[in-house]
VOBA-1610 file (N, C-alpha, C; in pm, whole numbers, padded with zeros to 5 digits, always signed):
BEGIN
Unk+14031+04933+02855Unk+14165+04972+02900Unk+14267+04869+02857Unk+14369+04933+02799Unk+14540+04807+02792Unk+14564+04845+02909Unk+14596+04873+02982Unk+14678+04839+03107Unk+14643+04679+03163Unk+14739+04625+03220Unk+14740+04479+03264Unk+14854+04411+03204Unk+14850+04287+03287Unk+14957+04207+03235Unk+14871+04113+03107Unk+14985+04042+03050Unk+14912+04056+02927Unk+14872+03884+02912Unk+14884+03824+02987Unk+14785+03736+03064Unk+14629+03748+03117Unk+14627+03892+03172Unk+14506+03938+03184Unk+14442+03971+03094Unk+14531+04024+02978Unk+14443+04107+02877Unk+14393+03975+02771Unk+14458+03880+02754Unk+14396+03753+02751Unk+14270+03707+02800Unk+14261+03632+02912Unk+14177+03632+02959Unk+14037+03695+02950Unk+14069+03846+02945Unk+13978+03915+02964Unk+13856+03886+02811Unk+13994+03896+02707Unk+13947+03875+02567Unk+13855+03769+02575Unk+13953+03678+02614Unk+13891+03518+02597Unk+13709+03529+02677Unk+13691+03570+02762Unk+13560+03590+02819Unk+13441+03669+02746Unk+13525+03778+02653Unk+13392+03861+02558Unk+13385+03762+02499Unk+13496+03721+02430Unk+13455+03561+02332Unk+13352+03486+02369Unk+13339+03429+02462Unk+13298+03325+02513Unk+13134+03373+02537Unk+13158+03457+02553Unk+13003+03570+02588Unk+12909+03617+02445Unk+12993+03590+02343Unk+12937+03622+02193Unk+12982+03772+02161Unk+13088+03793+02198Unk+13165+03927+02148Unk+13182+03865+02014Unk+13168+03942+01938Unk+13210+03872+01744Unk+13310+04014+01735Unk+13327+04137+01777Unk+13452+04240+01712Unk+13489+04326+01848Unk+13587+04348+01830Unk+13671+04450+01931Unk+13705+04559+01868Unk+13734+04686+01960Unk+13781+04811+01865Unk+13915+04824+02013Unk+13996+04890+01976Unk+14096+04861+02063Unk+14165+05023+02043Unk+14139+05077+02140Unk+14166+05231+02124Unk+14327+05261+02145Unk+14412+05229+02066Unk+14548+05188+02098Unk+14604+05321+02094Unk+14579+05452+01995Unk+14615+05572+01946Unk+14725+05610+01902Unk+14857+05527+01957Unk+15014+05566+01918Unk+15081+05421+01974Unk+15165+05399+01883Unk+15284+05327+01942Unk+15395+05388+02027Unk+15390+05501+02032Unk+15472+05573+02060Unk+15519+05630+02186Unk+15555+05551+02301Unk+15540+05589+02422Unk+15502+05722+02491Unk+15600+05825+02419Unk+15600+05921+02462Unk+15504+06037+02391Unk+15459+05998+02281Unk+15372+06062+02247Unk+15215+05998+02315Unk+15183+05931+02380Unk+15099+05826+02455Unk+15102+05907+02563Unk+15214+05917+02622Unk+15271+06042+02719Unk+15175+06175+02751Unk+15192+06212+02609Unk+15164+06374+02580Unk+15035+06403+02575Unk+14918+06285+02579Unk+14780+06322+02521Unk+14769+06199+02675Unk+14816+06169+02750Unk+14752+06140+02890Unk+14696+06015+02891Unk+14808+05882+02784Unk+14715+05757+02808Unk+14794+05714+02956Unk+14723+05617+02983Unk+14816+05521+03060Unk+14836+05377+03019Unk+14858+05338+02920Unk+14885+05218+02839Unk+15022+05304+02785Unk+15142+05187+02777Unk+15274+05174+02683Unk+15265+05121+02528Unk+15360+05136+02444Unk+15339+05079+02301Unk+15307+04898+02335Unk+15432+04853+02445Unk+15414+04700+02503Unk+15288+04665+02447Unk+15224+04736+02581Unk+15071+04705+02631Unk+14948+04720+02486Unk+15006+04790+02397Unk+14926+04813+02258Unk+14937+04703+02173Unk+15044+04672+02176Unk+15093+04558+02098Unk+15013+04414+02141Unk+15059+04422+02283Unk+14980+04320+02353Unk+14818+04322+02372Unk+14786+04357+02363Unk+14606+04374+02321Unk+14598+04329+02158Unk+14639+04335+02136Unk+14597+04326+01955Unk+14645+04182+01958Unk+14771+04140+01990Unk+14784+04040+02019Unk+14676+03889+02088Unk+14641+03944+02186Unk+14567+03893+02273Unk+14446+03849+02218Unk+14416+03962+02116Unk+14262+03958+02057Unk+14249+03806+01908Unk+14398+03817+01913Unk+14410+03711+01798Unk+14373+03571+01889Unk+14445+03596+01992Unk+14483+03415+02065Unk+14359+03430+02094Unk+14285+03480+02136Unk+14128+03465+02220Unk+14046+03442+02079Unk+14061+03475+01922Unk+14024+03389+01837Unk+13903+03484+01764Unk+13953+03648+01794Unk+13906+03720+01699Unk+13976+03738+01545Unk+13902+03758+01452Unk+13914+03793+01363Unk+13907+03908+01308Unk+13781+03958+01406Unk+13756+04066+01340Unk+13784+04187+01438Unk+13861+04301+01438Unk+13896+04406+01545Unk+13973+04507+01477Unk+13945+04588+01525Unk+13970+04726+01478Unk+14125+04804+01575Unk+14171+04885+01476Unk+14263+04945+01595Unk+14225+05102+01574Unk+14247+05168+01662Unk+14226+05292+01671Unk+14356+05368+01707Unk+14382+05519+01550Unk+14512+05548+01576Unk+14480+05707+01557Unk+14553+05783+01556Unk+14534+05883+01600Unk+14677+05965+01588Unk+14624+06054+01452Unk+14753+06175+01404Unk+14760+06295+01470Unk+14833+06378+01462Unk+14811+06504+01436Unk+14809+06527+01645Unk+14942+06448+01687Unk+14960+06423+01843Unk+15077+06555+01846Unk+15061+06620+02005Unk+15178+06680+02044Unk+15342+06657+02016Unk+15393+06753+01883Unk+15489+06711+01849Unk+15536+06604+01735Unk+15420+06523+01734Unk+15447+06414+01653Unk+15502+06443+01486Unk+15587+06384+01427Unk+15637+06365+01306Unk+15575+06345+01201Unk+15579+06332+01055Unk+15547+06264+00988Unk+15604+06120+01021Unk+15707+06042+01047Unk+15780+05982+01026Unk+15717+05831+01172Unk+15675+05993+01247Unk+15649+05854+01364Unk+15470+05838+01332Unk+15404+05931+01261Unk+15273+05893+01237Unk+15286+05760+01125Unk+15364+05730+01013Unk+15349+05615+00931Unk+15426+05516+01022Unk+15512+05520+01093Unk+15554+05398+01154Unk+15438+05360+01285Unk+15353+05444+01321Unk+15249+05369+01366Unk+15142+05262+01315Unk+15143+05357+01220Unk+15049+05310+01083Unk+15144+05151+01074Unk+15211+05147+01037Unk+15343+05031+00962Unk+15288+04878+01087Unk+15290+04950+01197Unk+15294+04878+01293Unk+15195+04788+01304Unk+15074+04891+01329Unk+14921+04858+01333Unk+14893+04740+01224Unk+14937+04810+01060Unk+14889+04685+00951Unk+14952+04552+01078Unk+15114+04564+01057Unk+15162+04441+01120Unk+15080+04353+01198Unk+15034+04391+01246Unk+14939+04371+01388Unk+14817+04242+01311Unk+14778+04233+01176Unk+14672+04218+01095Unk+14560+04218+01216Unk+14502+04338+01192Unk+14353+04385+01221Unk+14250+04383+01108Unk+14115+04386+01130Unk+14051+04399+01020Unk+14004+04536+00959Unk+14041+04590+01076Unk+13966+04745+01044Unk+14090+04822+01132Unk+14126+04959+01070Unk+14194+05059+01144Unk+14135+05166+01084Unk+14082+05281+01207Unk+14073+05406+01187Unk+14144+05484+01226Unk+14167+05577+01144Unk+14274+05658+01107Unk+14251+05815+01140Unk+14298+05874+01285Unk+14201+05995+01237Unk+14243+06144+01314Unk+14256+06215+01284Unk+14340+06333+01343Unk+14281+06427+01509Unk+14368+06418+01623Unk+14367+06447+01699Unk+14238+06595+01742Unk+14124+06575+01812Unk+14042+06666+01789Unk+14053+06749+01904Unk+14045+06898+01915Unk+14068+06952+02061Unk+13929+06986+02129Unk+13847+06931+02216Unk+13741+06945+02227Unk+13754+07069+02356Unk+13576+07101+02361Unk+13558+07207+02448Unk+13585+07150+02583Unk+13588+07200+02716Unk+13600+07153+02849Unk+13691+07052+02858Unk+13797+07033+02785Unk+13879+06970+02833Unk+14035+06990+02872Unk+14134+06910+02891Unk+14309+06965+02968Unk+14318+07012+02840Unk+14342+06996+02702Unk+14396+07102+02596Unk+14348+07179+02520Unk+14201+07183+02580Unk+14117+07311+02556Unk+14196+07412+02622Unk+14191+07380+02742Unk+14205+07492+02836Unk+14366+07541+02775Unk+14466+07442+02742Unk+14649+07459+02795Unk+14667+07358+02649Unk+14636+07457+02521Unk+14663+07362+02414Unk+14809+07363+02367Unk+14834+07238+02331Unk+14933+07140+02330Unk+14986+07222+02168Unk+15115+07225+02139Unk+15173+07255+02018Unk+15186+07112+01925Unk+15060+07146+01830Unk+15061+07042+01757Unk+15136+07038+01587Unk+15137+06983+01504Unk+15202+06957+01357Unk+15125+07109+01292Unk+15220+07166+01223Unk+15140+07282+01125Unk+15036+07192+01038Unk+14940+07329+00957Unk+14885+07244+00868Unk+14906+07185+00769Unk+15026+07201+00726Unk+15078+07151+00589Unk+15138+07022+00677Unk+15139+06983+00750Unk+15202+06842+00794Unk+15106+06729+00843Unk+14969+06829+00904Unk+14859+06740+00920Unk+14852+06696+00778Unk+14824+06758+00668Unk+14796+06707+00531Unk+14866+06584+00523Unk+14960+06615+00530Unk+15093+06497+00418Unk+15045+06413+00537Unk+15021+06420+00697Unk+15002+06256+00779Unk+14858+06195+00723Unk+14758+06278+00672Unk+14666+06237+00633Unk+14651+06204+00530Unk+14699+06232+00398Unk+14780+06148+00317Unk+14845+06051+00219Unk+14958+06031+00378Unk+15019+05938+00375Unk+14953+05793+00418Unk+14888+05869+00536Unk+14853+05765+00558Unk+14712+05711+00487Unk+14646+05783+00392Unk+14576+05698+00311Unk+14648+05642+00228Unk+14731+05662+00191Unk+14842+05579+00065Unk+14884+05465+00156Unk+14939+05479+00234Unk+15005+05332+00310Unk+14878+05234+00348Unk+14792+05231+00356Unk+14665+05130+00446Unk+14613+05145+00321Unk+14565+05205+00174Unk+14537+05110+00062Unk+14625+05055-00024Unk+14797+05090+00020Unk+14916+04987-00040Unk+14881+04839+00012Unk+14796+04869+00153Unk+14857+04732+00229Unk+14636+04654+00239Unk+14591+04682+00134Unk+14472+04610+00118Unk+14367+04682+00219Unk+14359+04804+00295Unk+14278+04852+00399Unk+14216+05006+00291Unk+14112+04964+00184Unk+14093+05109+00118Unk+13975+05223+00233Unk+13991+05320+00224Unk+13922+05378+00278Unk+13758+05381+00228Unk+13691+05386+00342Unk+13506+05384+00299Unk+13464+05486+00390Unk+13521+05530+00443Unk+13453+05641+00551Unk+13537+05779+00554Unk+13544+05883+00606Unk+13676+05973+00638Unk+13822+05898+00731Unk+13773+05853+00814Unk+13840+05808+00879Unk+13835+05642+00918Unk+13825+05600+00813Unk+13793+05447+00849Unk+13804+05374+00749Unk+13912+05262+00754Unk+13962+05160+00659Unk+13943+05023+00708Unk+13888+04938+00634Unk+13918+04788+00621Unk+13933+04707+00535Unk+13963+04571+00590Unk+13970+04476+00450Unk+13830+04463+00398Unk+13846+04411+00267Unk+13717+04400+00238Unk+13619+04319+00322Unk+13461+04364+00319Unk+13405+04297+00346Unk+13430+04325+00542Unk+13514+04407+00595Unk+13505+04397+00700Unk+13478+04571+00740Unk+13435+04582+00681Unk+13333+04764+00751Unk+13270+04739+00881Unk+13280+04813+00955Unk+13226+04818+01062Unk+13077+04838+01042Unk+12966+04761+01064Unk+12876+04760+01031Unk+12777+04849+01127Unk+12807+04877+01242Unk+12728+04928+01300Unk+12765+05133+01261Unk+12870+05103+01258Unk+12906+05282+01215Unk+12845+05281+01071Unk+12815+05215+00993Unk+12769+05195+00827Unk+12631+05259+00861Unk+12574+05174+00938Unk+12458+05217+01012Unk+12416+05334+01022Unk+12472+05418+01139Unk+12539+05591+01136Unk+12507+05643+01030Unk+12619+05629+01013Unk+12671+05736+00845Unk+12555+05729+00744Unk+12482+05603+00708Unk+12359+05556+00607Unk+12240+05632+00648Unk+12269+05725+00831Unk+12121+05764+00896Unk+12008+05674+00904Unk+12040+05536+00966Unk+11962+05432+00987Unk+11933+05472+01165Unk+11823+05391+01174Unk+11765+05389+01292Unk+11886+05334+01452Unk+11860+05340+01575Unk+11921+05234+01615Unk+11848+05314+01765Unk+11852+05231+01868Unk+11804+05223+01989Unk+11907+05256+02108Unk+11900+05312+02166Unk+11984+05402+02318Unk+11956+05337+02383Unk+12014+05217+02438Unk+11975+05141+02581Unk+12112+05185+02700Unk+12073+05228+02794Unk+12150+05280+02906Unk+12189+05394+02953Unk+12206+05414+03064Unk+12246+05535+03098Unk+12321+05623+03006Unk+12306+05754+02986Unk+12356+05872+02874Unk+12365+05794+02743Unk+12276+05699+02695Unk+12254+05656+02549Unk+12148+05759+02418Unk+12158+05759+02320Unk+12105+05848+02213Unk+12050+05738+02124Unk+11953+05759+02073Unk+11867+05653+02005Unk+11777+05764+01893Unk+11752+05692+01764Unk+11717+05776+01649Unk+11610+05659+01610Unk+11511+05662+01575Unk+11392+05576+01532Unk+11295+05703+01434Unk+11245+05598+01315Unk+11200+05635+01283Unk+11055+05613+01232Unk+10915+05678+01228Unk+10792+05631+01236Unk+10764+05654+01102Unk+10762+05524+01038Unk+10734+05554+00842Unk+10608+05619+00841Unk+10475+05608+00928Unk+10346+05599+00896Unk+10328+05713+00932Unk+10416+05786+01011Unk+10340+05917+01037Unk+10442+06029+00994Unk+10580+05938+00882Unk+10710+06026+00849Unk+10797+06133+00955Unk+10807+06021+01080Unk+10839+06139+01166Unk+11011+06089+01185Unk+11114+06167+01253Unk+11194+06080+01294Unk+11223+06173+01411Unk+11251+06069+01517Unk+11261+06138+01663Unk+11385+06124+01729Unk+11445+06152+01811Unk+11577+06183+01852Unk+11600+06162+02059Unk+11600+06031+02087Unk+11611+06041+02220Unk+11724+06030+02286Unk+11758+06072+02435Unk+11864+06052+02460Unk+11834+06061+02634Unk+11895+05950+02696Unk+11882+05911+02867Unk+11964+05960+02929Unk+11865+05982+03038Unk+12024+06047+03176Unk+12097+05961+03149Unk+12219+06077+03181Unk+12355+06028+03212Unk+12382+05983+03293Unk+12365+06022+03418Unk+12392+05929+03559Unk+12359+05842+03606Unk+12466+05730+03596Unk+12391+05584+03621Unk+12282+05580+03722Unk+12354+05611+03859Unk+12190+05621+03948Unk+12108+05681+03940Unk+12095+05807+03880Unk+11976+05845+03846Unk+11911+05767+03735Unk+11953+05736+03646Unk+11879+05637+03559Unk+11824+05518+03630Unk+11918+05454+03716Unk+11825+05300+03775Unk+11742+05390+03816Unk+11737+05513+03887Unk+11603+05509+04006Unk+11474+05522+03905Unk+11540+05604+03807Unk+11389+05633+03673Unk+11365+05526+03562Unk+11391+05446+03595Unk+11417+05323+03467Unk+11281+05283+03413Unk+11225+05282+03514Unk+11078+05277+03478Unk+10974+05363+03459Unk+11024+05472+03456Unk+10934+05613+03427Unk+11010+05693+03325Unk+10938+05808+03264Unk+10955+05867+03205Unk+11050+05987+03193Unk+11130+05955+03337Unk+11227+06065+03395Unk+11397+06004+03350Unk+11393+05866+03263Unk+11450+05805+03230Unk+11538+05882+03104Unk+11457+05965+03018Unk+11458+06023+02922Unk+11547+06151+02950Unk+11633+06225+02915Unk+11630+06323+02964Unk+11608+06430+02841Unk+11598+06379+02742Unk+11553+06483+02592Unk+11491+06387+02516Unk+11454+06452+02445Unk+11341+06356+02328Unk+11326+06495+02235Unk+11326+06486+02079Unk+11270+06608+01942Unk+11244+06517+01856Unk+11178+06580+01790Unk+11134+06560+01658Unk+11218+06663+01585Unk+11245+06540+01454Unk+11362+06631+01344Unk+11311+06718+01289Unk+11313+06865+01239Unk+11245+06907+01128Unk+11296+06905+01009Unk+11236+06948+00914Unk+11280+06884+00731Unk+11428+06920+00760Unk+11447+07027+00796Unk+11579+07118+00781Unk+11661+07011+00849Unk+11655+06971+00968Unk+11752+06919+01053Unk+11780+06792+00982Unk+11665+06744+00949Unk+11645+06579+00903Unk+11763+06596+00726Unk+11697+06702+00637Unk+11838+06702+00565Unk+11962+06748+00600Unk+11999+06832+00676Unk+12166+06847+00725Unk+12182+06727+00800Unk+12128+06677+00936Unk+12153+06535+00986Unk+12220+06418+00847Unk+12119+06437+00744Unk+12142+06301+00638Unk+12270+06331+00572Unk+12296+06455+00529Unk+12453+06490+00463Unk+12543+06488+00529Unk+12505+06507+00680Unk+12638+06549+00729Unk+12661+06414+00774Unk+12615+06324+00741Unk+12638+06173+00788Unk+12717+06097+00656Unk+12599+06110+00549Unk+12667+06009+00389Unk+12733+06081+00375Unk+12780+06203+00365Unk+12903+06305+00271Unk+13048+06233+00380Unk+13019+06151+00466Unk+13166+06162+00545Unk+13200+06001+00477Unk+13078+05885+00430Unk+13137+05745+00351Unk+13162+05835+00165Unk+13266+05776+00114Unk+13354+05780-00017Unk+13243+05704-00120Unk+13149+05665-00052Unk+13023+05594-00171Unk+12906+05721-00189Unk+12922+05845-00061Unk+12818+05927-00058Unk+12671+05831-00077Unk+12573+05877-00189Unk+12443+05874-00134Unk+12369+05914-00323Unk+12245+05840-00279Unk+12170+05825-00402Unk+12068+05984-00424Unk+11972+05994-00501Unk+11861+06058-00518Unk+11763+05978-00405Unk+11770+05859-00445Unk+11625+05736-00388Unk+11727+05726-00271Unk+11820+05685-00195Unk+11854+05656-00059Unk+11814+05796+00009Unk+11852+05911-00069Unk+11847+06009+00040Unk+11659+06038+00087Unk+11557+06017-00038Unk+11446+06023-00021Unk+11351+05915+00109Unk+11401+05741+00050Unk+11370+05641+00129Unk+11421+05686+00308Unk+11551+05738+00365Unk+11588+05765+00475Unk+11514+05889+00503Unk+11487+05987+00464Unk+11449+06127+00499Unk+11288+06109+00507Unk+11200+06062+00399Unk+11097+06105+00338Unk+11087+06237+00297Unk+11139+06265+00223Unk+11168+06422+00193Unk+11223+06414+00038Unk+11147+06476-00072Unk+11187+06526-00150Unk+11292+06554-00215Unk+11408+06494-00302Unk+11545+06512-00319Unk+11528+06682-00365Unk+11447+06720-00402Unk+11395+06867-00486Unk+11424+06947-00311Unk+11400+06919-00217Unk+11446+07005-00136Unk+11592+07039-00056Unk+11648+06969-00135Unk+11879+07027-00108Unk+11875+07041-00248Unk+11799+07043-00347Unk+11880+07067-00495Unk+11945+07211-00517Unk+11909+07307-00401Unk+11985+07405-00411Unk+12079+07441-00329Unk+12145+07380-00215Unk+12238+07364-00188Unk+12336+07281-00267Unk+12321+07167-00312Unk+12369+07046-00383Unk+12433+07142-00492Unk+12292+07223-00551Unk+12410+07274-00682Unk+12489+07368-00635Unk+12501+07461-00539Unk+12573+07550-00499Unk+12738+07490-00433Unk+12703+07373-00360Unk+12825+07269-00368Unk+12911+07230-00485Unk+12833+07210-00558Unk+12873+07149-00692Unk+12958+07267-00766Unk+12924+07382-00745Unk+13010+07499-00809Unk+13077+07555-00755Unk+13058+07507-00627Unk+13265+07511-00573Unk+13309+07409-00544Unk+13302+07289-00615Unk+13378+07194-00640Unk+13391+07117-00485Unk+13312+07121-00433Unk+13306+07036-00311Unk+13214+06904-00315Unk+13114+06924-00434Unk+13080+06785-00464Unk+13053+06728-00572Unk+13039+06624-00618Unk+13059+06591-00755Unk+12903+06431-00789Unk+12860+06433-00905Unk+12827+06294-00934Unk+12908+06231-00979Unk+12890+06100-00962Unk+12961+05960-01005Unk+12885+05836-01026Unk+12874+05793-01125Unk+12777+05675-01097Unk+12612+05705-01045Unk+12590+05808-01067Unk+12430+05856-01027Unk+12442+05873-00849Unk+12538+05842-00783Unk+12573+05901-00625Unk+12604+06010-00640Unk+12599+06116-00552Unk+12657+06247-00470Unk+12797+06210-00384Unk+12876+06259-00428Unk+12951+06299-00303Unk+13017+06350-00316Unk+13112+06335-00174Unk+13232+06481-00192Unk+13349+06439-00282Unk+13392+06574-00295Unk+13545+06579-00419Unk+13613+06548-00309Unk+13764+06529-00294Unk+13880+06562-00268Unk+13883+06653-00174Unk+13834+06752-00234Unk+13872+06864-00151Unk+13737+06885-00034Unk+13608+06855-00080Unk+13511+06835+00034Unk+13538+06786+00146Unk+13556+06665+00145Unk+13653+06586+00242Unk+13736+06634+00338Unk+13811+06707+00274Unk+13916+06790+00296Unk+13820+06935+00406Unk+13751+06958+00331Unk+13714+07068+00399Unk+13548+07031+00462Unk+13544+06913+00483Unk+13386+06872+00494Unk+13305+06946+00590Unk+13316+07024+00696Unk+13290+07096+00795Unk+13219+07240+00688Unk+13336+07303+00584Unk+13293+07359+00522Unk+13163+07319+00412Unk+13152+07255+00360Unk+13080+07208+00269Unk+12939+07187+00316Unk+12926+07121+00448Unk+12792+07142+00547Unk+12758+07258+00572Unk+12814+07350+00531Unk+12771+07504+00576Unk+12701+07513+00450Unk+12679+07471+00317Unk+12581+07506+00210Unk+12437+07419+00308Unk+12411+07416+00393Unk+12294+07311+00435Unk+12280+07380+00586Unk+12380+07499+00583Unk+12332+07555+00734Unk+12268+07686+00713Unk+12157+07744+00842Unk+12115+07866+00813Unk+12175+08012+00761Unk+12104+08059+00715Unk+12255+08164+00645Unk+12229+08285+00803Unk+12370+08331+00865Unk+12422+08352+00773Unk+12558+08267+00731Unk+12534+08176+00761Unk+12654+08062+00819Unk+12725+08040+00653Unk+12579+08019+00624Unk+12629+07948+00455Unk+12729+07998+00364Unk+12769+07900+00298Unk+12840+07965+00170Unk+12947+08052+00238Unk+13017+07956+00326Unk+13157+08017+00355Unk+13281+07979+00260Unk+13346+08068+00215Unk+13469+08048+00153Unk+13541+07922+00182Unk+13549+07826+00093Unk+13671+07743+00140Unk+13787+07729+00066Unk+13840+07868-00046Unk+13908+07862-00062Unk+14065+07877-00026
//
């Protein structure tokens, strides 16, 4: 949370420090009071400013800001002067990324009048043009840093590397080379119900095994979202699976121009990117597949 005086938000910094915090992500979303307003933070631009701030004096280097287009009402004009702001700020990492309306929530239910689509475009963009004017190139869909400062644990993610779920409502992906399996767990959500099962097996509240199918859409729909995409041999070494089994989606991508080689990698065009939701549908059951994205 920014809310606090900004003495506190100090402090507070200064203590992850001190604790072996090495990066912060700082969910700031708008400078913009009133658009801050409209999507229900309770932090001011002040209080945004002052966190990023804070994170310097407490003697990070490395921290991320988190911003967020495509807000109730919002402009082109006030989405790059956020942007403008944020560089100011020198962070190492800012993600950049357009307002999502999820299920069960206040603008599910009572949605908010947001930017047409021709204006989401130009904020999305623009704002890739402004954050690689200012040394932040993009490596992810939504995620820029200086060099050398990628968020390493989302690299992780996206690469479909392993990683471990410790805590209440955590998701954990491991994988067993020797028996080529990869499994998928995930813990109650409710803190007390988790302490009471912590030591039993009631701890769990799902556990699968991937099948080929899942294990290749899981792997694309992860590398197709980093701008480096993905090898023949990375996608085989992560999967254990055969590159010969997407070669017919891959080419069916490829002839509507949603993905391209480069350098012996896969990935998306321009317009994949653009339509990446679509492009995962060559990798979904039909009759899903091979939806128009023209």
């Amino acid at each position: 949370r920014l809310v606090g005086s900004e003495m506190c938000i100090r402090d507070s910094f200064r203590g992850f420090r001190d604790t072996g915090v090495n990066r912060l992500s700082i969910g700031v979303q708008s400078f913009q009071g009133e658009l801050l307003e409209k999507i229900g933070r309770v932090h001011d631009e002040r209080e945004a400013i002052n966190a990023a701030e804070a994170a310097h004096a407490a003697g990070f280097d490395n921290f991320n800001l988190d911003l967020m287009f495509g807000l109730p009402g919002q402009t082109l004009q006030q989405a790059r002067a956020d942007l403008h702001t944020a560089i100011d700020l020198e962070p190492a990492h800012i993600s950049w990324y357009e307002l999502t309306i999820e299920p069960n929530t206040w603008f599910h239910r009572h949605p908010p009048r947001r930017p047409d689509d021709d204006t989401l475009w130009s904020m999305q963009i623009t704002g890739q043009s402004v954050l690689g004017e200012h040394d932040f190139p993009r490596y992810e869909v939504s995620a820029y840093a200086r060099p050398g400062k990628q968020c390493r644990h989302n690299l992780n993610y996206w690469q479909f590397g392993d990683y471990l779920g410790i805590g209440a409502g955590a998701h954990g992906k491991v994988t067993d080379a020797a028996r080529q399996q990869i499994s998928r767990t995930a813990k109650t959500r409710h803190p007390e119900h988790y302490l009471e099962s912590v030591h039993s097996a009631q701890r769990i509240s799902s556990s699968s095994v991937l099948s080929a199918e899942d294990t290749a859409l899981e792997y694309v729909m992860n590398t197709l979202r980093l701008d480096a995409g993905f090898t023949r041999q990375a996608f085989t070494e992560a999967t254990g699976l055969p590159f010969a089994c997407i070669e017919t989606p891959v080419a069916r991508a490829l002839g509507a121009g949603l993905l391209m080689w480069q350098d012996q990698r896969l990935q998306a065009t321009a317009r994949g990117q653009r339509y990446l939701n679509e492009l995962l549908q060559y990798w979904m059951p039909e009759p899903a597949a091979h939806a128009d994205t023209r």
